[in-house]
C-alpha positions in Angstrom: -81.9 -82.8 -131.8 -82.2 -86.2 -130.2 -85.6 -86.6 -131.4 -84.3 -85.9 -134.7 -82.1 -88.4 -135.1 -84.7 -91.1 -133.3 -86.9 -90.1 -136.2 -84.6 -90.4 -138.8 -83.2 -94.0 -137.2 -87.2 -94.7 -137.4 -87.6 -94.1 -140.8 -84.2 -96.2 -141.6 -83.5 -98.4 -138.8 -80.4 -100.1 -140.7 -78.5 -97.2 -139.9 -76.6 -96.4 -136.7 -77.5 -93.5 -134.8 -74.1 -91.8 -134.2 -73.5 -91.6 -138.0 -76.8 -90.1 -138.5 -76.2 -87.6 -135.2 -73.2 -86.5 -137.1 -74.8 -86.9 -140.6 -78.3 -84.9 -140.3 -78.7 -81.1 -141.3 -80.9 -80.0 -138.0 -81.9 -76.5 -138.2 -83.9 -74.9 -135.2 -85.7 -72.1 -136.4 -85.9 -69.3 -133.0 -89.4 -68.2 -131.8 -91.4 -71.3 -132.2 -91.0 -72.2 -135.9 -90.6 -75.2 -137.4 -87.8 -77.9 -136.6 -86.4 -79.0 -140.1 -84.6 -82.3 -140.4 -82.6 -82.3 -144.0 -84.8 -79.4 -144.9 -88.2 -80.8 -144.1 -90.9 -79.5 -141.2 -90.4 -82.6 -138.8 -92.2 -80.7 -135.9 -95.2 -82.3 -135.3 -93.5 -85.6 -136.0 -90.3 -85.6 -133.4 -93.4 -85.6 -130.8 -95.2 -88.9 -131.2 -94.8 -91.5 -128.8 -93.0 -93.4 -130.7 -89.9 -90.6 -131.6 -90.4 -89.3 -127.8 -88.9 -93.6 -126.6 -87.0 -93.9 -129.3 -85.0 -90.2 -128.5 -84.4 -91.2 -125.0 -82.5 -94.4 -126.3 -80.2 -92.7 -128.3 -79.3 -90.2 -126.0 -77.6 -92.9 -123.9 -75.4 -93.6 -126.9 -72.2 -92.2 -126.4 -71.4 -91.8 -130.0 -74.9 -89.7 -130.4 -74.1 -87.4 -127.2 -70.8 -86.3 -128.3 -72.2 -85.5 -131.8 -74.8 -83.6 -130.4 -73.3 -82.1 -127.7 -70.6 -80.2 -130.2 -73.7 -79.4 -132.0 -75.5 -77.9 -129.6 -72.6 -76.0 -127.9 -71.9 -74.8 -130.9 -75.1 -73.9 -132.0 -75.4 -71.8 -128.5 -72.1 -69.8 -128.6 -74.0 -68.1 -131.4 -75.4 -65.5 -129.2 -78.2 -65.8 -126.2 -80.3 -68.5 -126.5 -83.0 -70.3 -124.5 -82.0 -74.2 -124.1 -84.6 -76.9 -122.7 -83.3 -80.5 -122.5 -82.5 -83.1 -120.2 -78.7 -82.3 -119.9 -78.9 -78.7 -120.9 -77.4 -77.5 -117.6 -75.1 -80.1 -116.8 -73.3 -80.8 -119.7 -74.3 -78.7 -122.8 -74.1 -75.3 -121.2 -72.5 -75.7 -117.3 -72.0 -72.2 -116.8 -75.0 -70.8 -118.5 -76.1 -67.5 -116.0 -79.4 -68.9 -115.4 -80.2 -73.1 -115.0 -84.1 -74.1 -114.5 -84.4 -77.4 -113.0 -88.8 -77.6 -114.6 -90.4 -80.4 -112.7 -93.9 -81.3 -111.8 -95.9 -84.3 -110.5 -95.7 -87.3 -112.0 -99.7 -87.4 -112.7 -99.5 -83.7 -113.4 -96.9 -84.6 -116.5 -98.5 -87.5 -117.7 -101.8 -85.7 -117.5 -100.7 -82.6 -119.7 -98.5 -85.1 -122.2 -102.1 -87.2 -122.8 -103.7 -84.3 -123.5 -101.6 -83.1 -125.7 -101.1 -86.5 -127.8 -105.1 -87.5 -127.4 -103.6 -90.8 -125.5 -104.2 -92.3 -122.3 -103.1 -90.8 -119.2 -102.0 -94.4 -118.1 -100.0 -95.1 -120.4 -98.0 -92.1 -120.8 -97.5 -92.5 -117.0 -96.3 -95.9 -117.4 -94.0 -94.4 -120.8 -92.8 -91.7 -119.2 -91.5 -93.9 -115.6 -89.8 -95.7 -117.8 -88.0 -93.3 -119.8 -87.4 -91.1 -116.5 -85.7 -94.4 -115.0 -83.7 -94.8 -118.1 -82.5 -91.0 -118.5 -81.8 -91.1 -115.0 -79.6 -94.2 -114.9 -77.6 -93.1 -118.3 -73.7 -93.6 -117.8 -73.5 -90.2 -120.2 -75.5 -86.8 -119.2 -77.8 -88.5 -116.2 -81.0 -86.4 -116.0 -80.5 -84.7 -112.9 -80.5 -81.3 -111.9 -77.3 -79.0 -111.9 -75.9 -77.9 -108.7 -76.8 -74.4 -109.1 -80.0 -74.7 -111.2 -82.9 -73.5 -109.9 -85.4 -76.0 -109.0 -89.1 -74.7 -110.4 -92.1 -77.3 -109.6 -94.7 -76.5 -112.5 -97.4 -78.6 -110.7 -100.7 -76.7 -111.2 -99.2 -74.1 -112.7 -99.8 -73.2 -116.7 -97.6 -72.3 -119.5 -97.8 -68.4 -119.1 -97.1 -68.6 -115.4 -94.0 -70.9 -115.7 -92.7 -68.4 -118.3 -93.3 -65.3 -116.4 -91.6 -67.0 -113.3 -88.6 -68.0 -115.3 -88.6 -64.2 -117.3 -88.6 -63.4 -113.7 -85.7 -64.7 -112.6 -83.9 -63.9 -115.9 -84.8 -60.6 -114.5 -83.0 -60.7 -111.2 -79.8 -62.6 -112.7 -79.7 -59.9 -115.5 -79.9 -56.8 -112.9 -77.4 -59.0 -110.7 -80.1 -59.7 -107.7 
């Protein structure tokens, strides 16, 4: 949703992000399909480098969070859903029954980000410090882990086996282990 509205303040930068955070139809289509932004497949496009800064600057705008945030909440007291994002655990869903804290080496991230953009593995080291630093030091939903999240280090590990540890665990908190 963030990356949303950094693409659509992109595409018009005259416009302030909050009234676009409370402005844009975002619809999240389950299972991997498309993200559509006002009713067009923005997918492939909320991932360039450019959306990916741009998104972590207006998530420190307050007006933007709380926008979001009632989005979001909303969206997920629709039923069960699986939530990834920087605040997910701490602010959007506190008492979810299961938080994942996903980490992994600095190198390891930037590495698998390069490959995935075609970019230099410098770079995206150098883009992603900074946007770490920023999310970090935000006023509003600080990336940080929850208190009861479960801390899961991805470092050498690949998609499949980071899903089937955190089905795993899903597991155990759903037969109350």
């Amino acid at each position: 949703m963030y990356r949303c509205v950094a693409l659509a303040q992109l595409r018009a930068p005259g416009e302030q992000a909050p009234v676009l955070a409370r402005r844009l139809r975002i619809e999240l289509a389950g299972d991997g399909g498309p993200v559509l932004l006002d009713g067009v497949d923005v997918s492939d496009a909320i991932r360039s480098p450019e959306v990916s800064q741009a998104a972590s600057v207006v998530a420190a705008d307050a007006g933007v969070r709380e926008a979001l945030v009632a989005r979001q909440q909303e969206l997920m007291s629709s039923g069960d859903w699986v939530a990834e994002g920087r605040d997910i655990g701490t602010v959007v869903a506190p008492d979810a029954g299961l938080k994942v804290f996903l980490t992994a080496d600095a190198r390891e991230r930037a590495r698998r980000r390069a490959d995935e953009l075609g970019a230099s593995q410098e770079m995206v080291l150098a883009e992603q410090a900074m946007r770490d630093e920023r999310d970090r030091g935000r006023e509003h939903g600080p990336l940080e882990p929850a208190p009861d999240a479960v801390l899961l280090d991805s470092t050498g590990l690949d998609v499949a086996a980071v899903v089937e540890l955190i089905a795993g665990l899903a597991r155990d908190r759903s037969a109350g282990r």
